[in-house]
C-alpha positions as CSV (number, residue, x, y, z in Angstrom):
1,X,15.4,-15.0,-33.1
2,X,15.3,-18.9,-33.2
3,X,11.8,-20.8,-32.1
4,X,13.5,-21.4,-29.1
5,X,14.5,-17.9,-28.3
6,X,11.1,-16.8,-29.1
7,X,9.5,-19.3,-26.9
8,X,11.6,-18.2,-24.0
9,X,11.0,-14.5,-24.6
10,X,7.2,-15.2,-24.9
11,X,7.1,-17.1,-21.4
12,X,9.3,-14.0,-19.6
13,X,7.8,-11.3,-20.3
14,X,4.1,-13.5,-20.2
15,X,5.1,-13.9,-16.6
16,X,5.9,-10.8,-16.2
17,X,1.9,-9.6,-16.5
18,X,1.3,-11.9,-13.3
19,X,1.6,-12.3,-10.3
20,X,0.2,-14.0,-7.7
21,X,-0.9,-16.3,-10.2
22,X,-3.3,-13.7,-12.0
23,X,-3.1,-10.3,-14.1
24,X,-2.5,-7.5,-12.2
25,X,-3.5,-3.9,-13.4
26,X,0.5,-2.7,-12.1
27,X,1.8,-5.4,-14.9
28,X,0.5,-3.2,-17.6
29,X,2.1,-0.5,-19.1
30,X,-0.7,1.4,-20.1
31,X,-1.6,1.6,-16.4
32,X,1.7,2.3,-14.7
33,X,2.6,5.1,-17.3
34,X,0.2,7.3,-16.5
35,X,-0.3,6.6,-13.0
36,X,0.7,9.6,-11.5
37,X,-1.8,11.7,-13.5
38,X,-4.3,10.2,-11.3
39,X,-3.1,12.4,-8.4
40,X,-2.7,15.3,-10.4
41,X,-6.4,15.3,-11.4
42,X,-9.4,14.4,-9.4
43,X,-7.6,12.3,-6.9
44,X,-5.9,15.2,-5.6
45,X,-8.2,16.4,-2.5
46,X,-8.0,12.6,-1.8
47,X,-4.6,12.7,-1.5
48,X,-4.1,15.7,0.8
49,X,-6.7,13.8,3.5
50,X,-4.9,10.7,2.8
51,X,-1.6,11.8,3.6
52,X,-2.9,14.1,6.9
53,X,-4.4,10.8,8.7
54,X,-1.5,8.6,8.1
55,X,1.3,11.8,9.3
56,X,-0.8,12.3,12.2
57,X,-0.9,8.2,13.2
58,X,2.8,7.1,12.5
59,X,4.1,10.3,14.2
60,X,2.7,9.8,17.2
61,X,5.6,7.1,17.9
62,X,8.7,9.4,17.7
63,X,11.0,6.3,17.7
64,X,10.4,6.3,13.8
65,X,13.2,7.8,12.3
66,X,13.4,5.3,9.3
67,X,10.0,3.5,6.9
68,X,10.1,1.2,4.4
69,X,7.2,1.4,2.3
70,X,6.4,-1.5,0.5
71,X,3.9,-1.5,-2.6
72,X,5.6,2.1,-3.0
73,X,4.5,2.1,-6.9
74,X,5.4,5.3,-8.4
75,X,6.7,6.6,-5.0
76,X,4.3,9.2,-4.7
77,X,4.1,8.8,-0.6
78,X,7.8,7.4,-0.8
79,X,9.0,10.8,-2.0
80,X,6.2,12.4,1.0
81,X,7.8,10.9,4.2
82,X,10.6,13.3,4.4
83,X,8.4,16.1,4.7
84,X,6.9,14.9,8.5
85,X,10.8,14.0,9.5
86,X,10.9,10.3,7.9
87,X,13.9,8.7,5.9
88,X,11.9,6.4,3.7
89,X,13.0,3.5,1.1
90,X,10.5,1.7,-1.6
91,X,9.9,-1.6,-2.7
92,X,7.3,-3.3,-5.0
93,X,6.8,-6.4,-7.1
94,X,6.0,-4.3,-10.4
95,X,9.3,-3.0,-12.4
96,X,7.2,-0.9,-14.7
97,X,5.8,1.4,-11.0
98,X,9.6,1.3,-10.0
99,X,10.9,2.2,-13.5
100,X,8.9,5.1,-13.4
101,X,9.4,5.7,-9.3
102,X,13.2,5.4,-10.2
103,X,13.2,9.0,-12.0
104,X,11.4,10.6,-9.0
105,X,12.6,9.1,-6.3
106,X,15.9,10.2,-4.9
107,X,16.7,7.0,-2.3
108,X,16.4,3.5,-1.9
109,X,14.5,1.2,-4.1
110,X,13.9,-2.4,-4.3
111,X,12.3,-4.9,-6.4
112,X,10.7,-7.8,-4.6
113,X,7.6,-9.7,-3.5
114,X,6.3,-8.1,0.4
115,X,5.6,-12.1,1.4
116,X,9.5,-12.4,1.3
117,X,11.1,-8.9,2.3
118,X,14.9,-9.2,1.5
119,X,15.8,-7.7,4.8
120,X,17.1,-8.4,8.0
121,X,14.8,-8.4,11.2
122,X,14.5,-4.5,12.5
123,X,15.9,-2.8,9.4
124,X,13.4,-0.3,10.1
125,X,11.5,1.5,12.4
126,X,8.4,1.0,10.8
127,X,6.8,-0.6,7.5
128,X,3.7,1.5,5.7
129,X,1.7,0.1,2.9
130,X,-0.3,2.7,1.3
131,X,-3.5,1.4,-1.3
132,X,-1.3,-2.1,-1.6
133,X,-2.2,-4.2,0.9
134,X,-5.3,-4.5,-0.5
135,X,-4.0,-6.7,-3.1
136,X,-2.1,-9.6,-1.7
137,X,-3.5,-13.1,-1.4
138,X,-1.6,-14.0,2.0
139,X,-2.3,-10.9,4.1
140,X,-1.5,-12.7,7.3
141,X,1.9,-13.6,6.1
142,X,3.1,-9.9,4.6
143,X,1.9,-8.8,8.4
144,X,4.5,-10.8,10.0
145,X,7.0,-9.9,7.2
146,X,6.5,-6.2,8.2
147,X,6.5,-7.0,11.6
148,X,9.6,-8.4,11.5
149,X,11.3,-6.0,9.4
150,X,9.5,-2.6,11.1
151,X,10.8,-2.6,14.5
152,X,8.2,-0.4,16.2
153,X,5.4,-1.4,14.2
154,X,3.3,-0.7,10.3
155,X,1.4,2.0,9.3
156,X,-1.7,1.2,7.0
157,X,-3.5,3.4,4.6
158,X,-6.7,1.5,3.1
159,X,-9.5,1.6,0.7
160,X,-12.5,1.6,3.0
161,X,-15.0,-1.2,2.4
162,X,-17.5,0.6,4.3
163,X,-17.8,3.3,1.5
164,X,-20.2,4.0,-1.7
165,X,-17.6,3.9,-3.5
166,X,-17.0,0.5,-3.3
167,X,-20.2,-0.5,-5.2
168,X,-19.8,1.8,-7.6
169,X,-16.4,0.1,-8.8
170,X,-17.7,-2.8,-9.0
171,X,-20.4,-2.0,-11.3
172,X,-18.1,-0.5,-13.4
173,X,-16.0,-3.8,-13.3
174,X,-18.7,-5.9,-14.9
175,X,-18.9,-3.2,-17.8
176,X,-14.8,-3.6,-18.3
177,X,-14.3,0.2,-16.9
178,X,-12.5,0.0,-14.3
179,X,-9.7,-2.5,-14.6
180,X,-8.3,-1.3,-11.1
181,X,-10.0,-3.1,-8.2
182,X,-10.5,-6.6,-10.2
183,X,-8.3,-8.5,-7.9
184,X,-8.5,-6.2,-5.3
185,X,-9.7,-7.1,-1.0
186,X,-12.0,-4.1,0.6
187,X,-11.1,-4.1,4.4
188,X,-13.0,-2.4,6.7
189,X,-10.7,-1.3,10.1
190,X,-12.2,-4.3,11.7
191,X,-11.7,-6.8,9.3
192,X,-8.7,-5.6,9.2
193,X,-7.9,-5.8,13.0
194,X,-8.7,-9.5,12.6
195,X,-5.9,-9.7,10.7
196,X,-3.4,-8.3,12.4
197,X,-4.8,-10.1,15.7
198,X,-4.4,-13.7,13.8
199,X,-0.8,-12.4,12.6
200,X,0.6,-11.2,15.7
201,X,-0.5,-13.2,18.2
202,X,2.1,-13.1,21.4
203,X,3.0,-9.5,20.3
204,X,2.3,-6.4,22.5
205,X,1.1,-3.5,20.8
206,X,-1.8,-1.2,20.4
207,X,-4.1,0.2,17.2
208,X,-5.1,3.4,16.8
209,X,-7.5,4.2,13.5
210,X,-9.1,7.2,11.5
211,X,-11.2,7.1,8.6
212,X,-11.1,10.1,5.6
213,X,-12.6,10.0,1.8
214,X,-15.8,11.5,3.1
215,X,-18.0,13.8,0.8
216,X,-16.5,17.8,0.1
217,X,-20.0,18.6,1.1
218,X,-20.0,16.4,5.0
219,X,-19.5,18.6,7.7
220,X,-16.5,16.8,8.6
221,X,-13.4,15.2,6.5
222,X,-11.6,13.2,9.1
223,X,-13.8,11.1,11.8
224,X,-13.4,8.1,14.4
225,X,-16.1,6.1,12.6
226,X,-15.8,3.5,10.1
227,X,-17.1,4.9,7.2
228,X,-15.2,7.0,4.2
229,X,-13.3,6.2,1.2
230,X,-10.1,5.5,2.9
231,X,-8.7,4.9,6.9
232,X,-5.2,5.1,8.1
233,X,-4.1,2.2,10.9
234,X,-1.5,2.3,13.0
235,X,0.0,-0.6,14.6
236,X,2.8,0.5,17.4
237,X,4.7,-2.5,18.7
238,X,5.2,-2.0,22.2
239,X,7.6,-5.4,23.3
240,X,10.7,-3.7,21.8
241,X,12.9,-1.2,22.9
């Protein structure tokens, strides 16, 4: 390989630990590759709670037949959605999530940045980020994107701000621990609401919320209150047919 070859090499696949302008924790191999053993281990109750709140939100709207999910990773929820009645596709930024999503997913997958979907307007009933929206730098802007490609509306699953949790990570940031959450935005369902106020302005639509990730030990797993590990949102547009 010449100097200039190399050089060229170094600056692709440098660019490829980015994005956003900073390193990104789904830009490293060591990360994505084992990414799925998370939810076979001690994220697996979490999942279960996660994926109850968000069936129970987006099926309320039985126009949603078809969901992209964008941020779709590994496709762990992207290979879920059939299972409450949902034809779902994938698309993420990170080629080392969808190279391993690619082996496990048996539809539609697509490589791109969610400020820029490559789709036309209404391509889909309804757009679902699930533990990605968390990290994008122009929130406001991948709202509209969704809400122009998600014809009835976008389904949200979050990591709650409003959680113990939350500090925890933190602490373990400063210590180089948890290499996760670096880059990452907490929302609670309010800040959150702000959002998709400022984004949709004009719009007609309603917001309906519940919150999960509470203790094994709390009398209750699922509540109406702002508080928990993790909260579903779902926005239903209600100006088109």
């Amino acid at each position: 390989m010449s100097n200039l070859e190399k050089q060229k090499f170094d600056l692709v696949t440098k660019d490829l630990r980015k994005w956003q302008g900073r390193e990104e924790w789904f830009f490293n191999r060591d990360h994505t590759d084992t990414y799925e053993l998370w939810y076979e281990g001690r994220y697996k109750r979490a999942e279960v709670w996660q994926k109850k709140v968000i069936g129970q939100l987006i099926t309320k709207d039985a126009r949603v037949k078809t969901l992209l999910e964008f941020g779709c990773g590994t496709t762990r929820f992207t290979r879920w959605w059939k299972e409450i009645g949902i034809e779902a596709s994938g698309g993420d930024i990170s080629p080392f999530m969808l190279g391993q999503g690619v082996h496990l997913f048996n539809g539609d997958l697509v490589l791109a940045d969610s400020h820029h979907m490559p789709f036309k307007d209404h391509t889909f009933d309804a757009l679902a980020f699930i533990t990605t929206f968390e990290y994008y730098k122009d929130p406001v802007k991948v709202i509209r994107e969704a809400a122009r490609v998600g014809k009835y509306g976008i389904v949200f699953g979050m990591m709650n701000r409003n959680s113990p949790k939350v500090a925890r990570r933190r602490i373990q940031e400063m210590f180089g621990k948890n290499p996760f959450y670096v880059t990452a935005t907490f929302y609670t369902p309010k800040k959150l609401i702000a959002l998709i106020q400022e984004a949709l302005q004009g719009r007609e639509y309603t917001i309906e919320w519940t919150a999960t990730g509470l203790p094994k030990w709390f009398p209750v797993q699922q509540w109406n209150q702002p508080y928990g590990d993790f909260f579903g949102l779902h926005v239903r547009l209600n100006d088109v047919q």
